[in-house]
C-alpha positions in Angstrom: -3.3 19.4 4.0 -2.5 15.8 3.4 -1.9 14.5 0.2 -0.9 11.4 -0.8 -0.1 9.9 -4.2 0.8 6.7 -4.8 2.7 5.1 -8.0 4.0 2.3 -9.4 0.9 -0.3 -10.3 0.7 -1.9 -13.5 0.5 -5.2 -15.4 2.7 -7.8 -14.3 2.2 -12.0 -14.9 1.6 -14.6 -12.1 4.4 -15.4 -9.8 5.7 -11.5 -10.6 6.8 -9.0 -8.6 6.1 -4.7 -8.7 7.3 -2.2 -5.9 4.3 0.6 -5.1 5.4 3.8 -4.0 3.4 6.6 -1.8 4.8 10.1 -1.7 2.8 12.4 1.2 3.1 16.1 1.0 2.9 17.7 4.5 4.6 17.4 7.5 2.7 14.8 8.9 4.5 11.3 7.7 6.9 10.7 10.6 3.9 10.6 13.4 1.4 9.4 11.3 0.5 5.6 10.5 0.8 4.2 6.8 -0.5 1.7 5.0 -2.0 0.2 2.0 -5.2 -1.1 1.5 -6.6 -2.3 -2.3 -10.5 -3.1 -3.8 -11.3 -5.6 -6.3 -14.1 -5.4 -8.5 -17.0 -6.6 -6.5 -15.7 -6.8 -2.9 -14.7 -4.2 -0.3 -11.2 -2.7 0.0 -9.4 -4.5 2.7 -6.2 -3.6 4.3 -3.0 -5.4 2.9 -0.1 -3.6 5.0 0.6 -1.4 7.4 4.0 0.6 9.9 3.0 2.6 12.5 5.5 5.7 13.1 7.4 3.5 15.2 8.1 0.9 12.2 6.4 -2.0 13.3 4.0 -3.5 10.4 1.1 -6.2 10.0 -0.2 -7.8 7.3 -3.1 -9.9 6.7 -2.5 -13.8 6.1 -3.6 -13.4 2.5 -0.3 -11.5 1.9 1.9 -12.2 4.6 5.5 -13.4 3.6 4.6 -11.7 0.1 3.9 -8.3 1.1 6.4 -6.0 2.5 5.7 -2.7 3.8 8.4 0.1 4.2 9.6 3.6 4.8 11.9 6.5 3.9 11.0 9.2 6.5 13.4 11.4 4.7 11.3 11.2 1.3 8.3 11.0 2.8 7.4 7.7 1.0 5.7 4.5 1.8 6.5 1.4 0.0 5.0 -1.9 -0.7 7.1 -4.8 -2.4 4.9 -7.3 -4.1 6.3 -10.7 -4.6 4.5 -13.9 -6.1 1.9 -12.2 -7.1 -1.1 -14.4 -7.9 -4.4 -13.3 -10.3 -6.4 -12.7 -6.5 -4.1 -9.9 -6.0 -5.5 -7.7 -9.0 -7.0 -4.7 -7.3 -7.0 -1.3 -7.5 -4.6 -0.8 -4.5 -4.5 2.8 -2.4 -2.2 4.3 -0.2 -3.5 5.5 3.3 -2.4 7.5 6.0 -3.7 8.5 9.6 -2.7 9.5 13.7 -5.3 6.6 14.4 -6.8 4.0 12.3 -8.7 3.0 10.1 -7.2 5.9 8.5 -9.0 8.8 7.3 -6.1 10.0 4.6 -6.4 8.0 1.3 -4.6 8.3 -1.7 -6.3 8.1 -6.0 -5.1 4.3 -6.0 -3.0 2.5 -8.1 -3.9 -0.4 -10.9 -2.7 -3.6 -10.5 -3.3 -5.7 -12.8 -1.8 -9.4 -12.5 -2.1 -12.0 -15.4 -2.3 -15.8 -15.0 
């Protein structure tokens, strides 16, 4: 069974930075894609990062030379690094997980929160 459980969210002010973490249970990680998607009040979740089992990632241009997706295959985590973060990036932000996506693994979510 796949279970993920992310970390990390939180209040933070404009221009800030927080690091969210995703630990998966199962044996699953190294094949399977990861990523993070987050949902703001009001508007559909929308995908913010993802590496594929080789390590190649994507990001949207909304966060793109903010966002940074990465690994540790050993701890069976995913990270996102959050820099300059800006009020548009409050969310509730999830961790996801899947062989093929859109994924079909998801995580509780995460608050974060950013102040201007």
């Amino acid at each position: 069974q796949v279970q993920l459980v992310e970390s990390g969210g939180g209040l933070v002010q404009a221009g800030g930075s927080l690091r969210l973490s995703c630990v998966a249970s199962g044996s699953f990680f190294s094949i399977h894609t990861m990523g993070w998607y987050r949902q703001a009040p009001g508007k559909q979740r929308e995908s913010v990062a993802l590496i594929t089992r080789y390590g190649a990632t994507d990001y949207p241009d909304s966060v793109k030379g903010r966002f940074t997706i990465s690994k540790d295959n050993a701890k069976n985590t995913v990270y996102l690094q959050m820099n300059s973060l800006t009020p548009e990036d409050t969310a509730v932000y999830y961790c996801a997980s899947g062989i093929t996506w859109p994924p079909n693994y998801w995580g509780q979510g995460t608050q974060v929160t950013v102040s201007s």
